[in-house]
DSSP file (Angstrom, degrees, kcal/mol; ACC not computed):
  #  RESIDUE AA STRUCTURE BP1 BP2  ACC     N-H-->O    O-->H-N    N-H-->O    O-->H-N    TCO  KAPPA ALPHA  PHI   PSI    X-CA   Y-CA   Z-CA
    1    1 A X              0   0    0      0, 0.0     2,-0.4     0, 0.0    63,-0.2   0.000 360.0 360.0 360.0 142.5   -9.0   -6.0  -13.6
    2    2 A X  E     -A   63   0A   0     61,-1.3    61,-1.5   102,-0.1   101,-0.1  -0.990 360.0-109.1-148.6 140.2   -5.5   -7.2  -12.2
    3    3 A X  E     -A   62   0A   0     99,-0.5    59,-0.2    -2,-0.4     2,-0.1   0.049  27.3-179.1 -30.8 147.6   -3.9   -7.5   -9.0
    4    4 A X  E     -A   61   0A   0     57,-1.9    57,-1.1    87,-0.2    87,-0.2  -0.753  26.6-131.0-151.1 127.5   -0.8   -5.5   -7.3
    5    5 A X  E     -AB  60  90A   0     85,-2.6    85,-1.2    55,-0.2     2,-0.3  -0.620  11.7-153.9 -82.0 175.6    0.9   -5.7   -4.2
    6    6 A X  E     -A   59   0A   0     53,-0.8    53,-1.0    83,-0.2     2,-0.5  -0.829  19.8-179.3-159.8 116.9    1.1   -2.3   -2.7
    7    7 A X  E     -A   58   0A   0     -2,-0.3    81,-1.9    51,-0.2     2,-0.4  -0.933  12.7-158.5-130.9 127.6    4.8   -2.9   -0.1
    8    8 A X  E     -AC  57  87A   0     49,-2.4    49,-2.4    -2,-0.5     2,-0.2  -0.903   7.2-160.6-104.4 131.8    5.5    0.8    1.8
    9    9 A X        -     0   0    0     77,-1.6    47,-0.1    -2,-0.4    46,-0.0  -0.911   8.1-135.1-117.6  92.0    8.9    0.4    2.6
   10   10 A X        -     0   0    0     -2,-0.2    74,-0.1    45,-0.2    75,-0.0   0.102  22.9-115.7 -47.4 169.2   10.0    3.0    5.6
   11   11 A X  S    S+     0   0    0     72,-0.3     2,-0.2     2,-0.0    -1,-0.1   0.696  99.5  31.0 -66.4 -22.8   13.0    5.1    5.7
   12   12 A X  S    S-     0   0    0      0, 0.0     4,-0.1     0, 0.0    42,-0.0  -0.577  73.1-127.2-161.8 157.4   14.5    2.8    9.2
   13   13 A X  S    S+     0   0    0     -2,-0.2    42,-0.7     2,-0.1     3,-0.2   0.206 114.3  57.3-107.6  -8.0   14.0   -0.4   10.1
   14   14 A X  S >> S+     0   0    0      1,-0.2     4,-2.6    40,-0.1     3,-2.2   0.456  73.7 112.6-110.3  -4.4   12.9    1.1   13.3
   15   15 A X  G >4  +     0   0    0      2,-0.3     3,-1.2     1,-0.2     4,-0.2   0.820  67.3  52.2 -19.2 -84.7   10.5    3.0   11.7
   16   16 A X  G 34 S+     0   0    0      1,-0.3    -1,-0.2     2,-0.2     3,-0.1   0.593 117.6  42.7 -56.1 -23.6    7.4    1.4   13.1
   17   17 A X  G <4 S+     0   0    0     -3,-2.2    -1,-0.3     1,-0.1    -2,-0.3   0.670 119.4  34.3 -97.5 -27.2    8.8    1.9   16.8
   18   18 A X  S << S+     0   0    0     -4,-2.6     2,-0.5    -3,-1.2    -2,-0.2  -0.371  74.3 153.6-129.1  43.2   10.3    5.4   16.8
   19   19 A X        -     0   0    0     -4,-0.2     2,-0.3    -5,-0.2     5,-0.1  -0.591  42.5-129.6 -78.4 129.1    8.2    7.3   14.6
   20   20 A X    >   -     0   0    0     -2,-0.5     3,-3.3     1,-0.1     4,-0.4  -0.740  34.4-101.6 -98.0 168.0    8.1   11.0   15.3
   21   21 A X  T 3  S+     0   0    0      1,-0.3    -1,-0.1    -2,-0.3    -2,-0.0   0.079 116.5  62.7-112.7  12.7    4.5   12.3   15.6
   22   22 A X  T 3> S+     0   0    0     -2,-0.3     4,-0.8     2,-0.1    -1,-0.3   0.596 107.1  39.0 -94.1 -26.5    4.7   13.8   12.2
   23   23 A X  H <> S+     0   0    0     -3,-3.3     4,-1.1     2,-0.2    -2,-0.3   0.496 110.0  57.7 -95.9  13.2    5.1   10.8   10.4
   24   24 A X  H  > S+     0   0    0     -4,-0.4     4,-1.0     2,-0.2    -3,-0.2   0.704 109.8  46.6 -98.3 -38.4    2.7    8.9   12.7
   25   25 A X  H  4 S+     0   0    0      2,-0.2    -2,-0.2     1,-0.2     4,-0.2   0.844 113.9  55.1 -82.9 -20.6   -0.1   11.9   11.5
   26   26 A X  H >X S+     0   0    0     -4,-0.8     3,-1.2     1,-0.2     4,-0.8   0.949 106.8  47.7 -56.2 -51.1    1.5   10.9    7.9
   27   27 A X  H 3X S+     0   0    0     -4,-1.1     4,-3.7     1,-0.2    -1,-0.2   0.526 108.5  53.4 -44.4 -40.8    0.7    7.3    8.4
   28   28 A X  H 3< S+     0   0    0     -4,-1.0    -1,-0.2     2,-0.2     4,-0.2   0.230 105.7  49.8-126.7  47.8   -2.5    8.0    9.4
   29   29 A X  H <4 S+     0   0    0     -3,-1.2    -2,-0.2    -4,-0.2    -1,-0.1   0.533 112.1  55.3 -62.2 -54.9   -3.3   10.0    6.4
   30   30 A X  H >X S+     0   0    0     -4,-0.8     3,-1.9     2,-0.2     4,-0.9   0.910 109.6  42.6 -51.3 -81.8   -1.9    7.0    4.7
   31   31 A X  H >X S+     0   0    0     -4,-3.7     4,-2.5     1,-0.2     3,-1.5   0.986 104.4  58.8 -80.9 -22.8   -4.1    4.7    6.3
   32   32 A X  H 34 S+     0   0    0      1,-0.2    -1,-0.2     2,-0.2    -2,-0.2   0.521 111.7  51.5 -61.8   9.2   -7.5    6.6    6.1
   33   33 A X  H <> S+     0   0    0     -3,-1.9     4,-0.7     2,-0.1    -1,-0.2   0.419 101.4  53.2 -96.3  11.1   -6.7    6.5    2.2
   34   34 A X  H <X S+     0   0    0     -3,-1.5     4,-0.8    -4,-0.9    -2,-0.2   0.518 107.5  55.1 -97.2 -34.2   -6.1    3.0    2.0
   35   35 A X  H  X S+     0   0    0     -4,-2.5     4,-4.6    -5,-0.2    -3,-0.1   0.813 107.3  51.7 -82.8 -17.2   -9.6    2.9    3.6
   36   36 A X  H  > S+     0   0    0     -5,-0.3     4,-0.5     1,-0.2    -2,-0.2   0.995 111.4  47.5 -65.7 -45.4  -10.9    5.1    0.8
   37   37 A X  H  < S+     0   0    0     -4,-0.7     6,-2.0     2,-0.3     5,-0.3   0.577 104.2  54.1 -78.1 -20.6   -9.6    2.9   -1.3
   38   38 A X  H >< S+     0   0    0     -4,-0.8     3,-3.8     4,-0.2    -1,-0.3   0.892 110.2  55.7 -71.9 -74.3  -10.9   -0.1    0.2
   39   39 A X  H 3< S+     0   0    0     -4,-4.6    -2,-0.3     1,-0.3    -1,-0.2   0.493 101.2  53.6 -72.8  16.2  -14.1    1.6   -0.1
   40   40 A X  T 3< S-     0   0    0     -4,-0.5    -1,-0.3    -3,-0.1    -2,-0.2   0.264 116.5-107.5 -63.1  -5.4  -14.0    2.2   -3.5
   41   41 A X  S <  S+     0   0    0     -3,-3.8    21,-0.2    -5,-0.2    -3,-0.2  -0.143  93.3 110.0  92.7 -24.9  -13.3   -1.3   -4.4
   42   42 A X  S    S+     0   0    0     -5,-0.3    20,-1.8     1,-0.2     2,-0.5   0.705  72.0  51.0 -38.1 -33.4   -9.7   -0.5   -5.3
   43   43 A X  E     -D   61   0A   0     -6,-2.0    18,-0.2    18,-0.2    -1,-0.2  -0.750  54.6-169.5-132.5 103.6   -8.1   -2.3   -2.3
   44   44 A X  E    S-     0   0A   0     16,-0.6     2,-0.3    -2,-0.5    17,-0.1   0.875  74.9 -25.7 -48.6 -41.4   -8.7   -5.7   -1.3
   45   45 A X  E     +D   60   0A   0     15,-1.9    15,-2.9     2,-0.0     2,-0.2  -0.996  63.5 174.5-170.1 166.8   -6.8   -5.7    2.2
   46   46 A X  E     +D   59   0A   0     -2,-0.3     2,-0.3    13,-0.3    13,-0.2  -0.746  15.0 120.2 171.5 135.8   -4.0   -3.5    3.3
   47   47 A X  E     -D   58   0A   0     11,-1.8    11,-3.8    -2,-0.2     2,-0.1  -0.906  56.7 -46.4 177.0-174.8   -1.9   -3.0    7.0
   48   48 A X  E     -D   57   0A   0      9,-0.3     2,-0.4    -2,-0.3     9,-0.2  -0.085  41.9-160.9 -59.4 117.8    1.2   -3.1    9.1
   49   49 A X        -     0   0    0      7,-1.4     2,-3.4     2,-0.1     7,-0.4  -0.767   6.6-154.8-126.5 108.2    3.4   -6.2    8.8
   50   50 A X        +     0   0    0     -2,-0.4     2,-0.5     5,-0.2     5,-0.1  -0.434  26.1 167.1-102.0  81.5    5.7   -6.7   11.7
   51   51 A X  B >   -E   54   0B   0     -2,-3.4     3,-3.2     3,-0.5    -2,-0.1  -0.854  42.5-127.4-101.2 120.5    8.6   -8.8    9.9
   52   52 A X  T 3  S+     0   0    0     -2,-0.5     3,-0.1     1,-0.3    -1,-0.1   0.481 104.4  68.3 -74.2  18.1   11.5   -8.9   12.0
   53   53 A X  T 3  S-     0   0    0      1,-0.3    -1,-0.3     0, 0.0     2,-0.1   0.485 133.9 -50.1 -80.2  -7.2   13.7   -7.7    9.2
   54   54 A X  B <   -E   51   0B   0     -3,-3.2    -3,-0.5    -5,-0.1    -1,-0.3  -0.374  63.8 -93.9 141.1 152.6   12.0   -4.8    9.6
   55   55 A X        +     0   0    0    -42,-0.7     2,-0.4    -5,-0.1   -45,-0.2  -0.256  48.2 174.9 -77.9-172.0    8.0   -3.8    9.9
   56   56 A X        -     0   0    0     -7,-0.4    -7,-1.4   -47,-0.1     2,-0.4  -0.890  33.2-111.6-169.5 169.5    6.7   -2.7    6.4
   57   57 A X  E     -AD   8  48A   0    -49,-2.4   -49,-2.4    -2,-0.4     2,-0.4  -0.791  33.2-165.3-117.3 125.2    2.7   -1.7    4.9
   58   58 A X  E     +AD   7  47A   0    -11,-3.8   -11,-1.8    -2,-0.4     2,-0.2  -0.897   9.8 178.7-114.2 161.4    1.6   -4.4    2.6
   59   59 A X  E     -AD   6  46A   0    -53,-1.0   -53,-0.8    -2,-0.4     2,-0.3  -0.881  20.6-152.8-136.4 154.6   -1.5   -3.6    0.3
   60   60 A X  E     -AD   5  45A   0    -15,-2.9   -15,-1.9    -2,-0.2   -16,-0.6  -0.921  23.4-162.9-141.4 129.7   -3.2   -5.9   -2.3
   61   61 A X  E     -AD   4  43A   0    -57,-1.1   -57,-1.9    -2,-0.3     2,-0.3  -0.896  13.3-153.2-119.3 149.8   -4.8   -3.5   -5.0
   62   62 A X  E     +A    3   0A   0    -20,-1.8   -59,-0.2    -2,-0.3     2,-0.1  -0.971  40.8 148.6-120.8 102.7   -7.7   -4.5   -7.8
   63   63 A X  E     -A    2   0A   0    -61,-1.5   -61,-1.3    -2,-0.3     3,-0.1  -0.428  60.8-105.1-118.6-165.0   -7.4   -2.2  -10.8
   64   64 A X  S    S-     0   0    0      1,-0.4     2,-0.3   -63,-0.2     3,-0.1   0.877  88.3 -57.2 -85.5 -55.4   -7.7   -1.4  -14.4
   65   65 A X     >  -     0   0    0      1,-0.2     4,-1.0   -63,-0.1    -1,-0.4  -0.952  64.4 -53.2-160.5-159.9   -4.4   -1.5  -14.8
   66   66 A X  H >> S+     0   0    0     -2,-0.3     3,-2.1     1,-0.2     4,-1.3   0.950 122.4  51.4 -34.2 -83.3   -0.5   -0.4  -14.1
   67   67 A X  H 3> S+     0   0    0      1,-0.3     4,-1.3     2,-0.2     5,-0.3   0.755 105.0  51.1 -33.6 -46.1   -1.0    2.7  -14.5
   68   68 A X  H 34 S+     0   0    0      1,-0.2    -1,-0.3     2,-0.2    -2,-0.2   0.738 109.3  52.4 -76.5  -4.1   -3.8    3.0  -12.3
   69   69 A X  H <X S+     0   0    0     -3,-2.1     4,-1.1    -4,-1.0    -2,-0.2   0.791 111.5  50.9 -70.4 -29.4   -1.8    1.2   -9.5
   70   70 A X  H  X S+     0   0    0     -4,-1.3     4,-0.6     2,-0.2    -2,-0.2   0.707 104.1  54.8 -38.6 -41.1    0.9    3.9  -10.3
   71   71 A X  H  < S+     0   0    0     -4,-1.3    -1,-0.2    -5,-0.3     4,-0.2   0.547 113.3  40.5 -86.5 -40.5   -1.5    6.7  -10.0
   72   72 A X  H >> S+     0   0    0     -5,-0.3     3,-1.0    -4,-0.2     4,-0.6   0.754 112.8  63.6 -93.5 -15.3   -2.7    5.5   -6.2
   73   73 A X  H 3< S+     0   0    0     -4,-1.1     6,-0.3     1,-0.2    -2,-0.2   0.968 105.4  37.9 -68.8 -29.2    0.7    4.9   -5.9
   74   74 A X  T 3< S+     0   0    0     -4,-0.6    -1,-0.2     1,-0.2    -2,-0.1   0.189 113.7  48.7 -99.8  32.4    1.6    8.4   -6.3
   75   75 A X  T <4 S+     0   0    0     -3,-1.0     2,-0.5    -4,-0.2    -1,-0.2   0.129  75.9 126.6-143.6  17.4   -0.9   10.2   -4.6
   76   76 A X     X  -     0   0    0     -4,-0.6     4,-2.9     1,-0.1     3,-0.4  -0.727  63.0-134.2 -64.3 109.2   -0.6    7.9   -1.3
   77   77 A X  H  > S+     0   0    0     -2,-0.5     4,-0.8     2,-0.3   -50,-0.1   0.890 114.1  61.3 -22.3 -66.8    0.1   10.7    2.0
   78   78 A X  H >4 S+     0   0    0      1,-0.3     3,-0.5     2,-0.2     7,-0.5   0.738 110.7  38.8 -67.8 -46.4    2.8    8.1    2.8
   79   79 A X  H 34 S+     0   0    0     -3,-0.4    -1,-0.3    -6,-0.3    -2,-0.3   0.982 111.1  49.8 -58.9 -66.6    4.3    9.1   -0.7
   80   80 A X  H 3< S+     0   0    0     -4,-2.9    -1,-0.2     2,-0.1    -2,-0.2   0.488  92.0 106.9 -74.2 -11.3    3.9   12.8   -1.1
   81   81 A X  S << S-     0   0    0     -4,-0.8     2,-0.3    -3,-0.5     3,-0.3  -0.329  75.9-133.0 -57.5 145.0    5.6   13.2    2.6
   82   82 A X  S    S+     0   0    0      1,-0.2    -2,-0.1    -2,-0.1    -1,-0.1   0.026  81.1  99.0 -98.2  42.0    8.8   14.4    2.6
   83   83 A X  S    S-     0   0    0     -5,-0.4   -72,-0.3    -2,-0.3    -1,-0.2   0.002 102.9 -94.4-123.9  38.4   10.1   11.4    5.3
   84   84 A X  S    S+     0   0    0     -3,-0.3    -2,-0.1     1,-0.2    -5,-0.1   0.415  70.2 157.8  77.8  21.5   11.7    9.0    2.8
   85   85 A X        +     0   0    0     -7,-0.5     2,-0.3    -4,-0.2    -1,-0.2  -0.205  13.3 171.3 -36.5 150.6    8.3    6.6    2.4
   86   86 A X        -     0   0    0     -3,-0.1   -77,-1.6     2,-0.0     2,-0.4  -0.707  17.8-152.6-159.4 142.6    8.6    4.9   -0.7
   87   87 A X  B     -C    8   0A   0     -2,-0.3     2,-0.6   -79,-0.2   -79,-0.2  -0.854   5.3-154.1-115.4 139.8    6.4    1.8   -2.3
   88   88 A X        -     0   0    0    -81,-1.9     2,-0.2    -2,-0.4    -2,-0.0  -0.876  11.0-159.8-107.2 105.9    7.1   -0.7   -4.5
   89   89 A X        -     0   0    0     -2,-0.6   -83,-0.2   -83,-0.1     2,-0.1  -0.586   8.9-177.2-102.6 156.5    4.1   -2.4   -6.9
   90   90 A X  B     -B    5   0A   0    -85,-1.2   -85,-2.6    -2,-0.2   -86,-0.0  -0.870  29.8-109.9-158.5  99.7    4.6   -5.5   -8.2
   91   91 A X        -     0   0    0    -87,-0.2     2,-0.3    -2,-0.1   -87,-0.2  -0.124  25.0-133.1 -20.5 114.3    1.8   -7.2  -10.7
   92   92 A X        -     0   0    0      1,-0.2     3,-0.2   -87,-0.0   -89,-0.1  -0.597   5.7-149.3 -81.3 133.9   -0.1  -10.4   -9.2
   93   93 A X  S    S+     0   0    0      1,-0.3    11,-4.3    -2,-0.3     2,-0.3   0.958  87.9   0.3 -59.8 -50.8   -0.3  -13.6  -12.0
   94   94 A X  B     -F  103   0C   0      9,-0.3     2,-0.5   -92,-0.1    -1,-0.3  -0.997  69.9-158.2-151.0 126.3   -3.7  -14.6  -10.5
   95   95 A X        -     0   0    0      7,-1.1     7,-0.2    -2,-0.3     2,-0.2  -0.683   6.3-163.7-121.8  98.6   -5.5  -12.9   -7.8
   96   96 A X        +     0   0    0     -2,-0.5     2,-0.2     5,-0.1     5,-0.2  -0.336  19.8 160.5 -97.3 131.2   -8.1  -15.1   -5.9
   97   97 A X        -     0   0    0      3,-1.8    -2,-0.0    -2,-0.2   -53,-0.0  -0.814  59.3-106.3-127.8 169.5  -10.9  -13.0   -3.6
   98   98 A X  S    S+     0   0    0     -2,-0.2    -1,-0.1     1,-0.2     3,-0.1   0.508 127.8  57.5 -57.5 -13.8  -14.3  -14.0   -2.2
   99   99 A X  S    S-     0   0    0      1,-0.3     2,-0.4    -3,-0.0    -1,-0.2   0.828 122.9 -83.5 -82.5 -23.1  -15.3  -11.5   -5.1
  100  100 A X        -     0   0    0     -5,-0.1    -3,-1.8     2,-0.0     2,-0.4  -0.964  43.4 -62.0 155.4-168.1  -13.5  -13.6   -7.7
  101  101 A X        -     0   0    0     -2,-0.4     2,-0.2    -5,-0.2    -5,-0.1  -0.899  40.7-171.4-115.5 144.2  -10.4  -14.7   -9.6
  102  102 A X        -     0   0    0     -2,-0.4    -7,-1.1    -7,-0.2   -99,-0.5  -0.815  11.5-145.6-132.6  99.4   -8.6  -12.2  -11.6
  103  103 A X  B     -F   94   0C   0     -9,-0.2    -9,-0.3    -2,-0.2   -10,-0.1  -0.414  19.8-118.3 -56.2 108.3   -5.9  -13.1  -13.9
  104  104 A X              0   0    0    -11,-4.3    -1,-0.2    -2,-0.3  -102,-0.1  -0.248 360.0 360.0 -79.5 148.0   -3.1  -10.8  -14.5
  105  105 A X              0   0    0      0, 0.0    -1,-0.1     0, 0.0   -12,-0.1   0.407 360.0 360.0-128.2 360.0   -2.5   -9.5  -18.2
């Protein structure tokens, strides 16, 4: 198993404040699969980060591998919406949980 941050990057920096009420139903498409995913074991934590460079969706996913972070990556609402979502995974070295430590390979 290895680690990925999960970062949803919005279209606007203003995103999180002026969403119109189709990407707000996108979003929370978006997060009721994040909760599947959660309950599958797939996703350790995941929400809203309100960084004042702009707000952005952080995730921390536990998978098989790349590919299978690729794979939720591209079947993520937030993705398949046509309102310029787009996420950027990035491999964890070592990733430490109350279930355990997992060591990126």
């Amino acid at each position: 198993m290895q680690g990925f941050v999960y970062r949803l990057i919005a279209p606007r920096s203003t995103f999180a404040h002026d969403m119109t009420p189709d990407e707000r139903a996108t979003l929370s498409e978006h997060a009721a699969y994040w909760a599947g995913l959660m309950n599958a074991g797939k996703a350790v934590a995941f929400g809203p980060v309100d960084d004042p460079a702009g707000a952005y969706g952080l995730g921390v996913l536990l998978v098989e591998d790349q590919a299978e972070a690729e794979a939720i990556r591209a079947a993520d609402p937030a993705i398949t919406a046509p309102y310029g979502l787009r996420a950027e995974l990035a491999p964890m070295i070592r990733l430490v949980t109350v279930g355990g430590v997992f060591d990126g390979s």
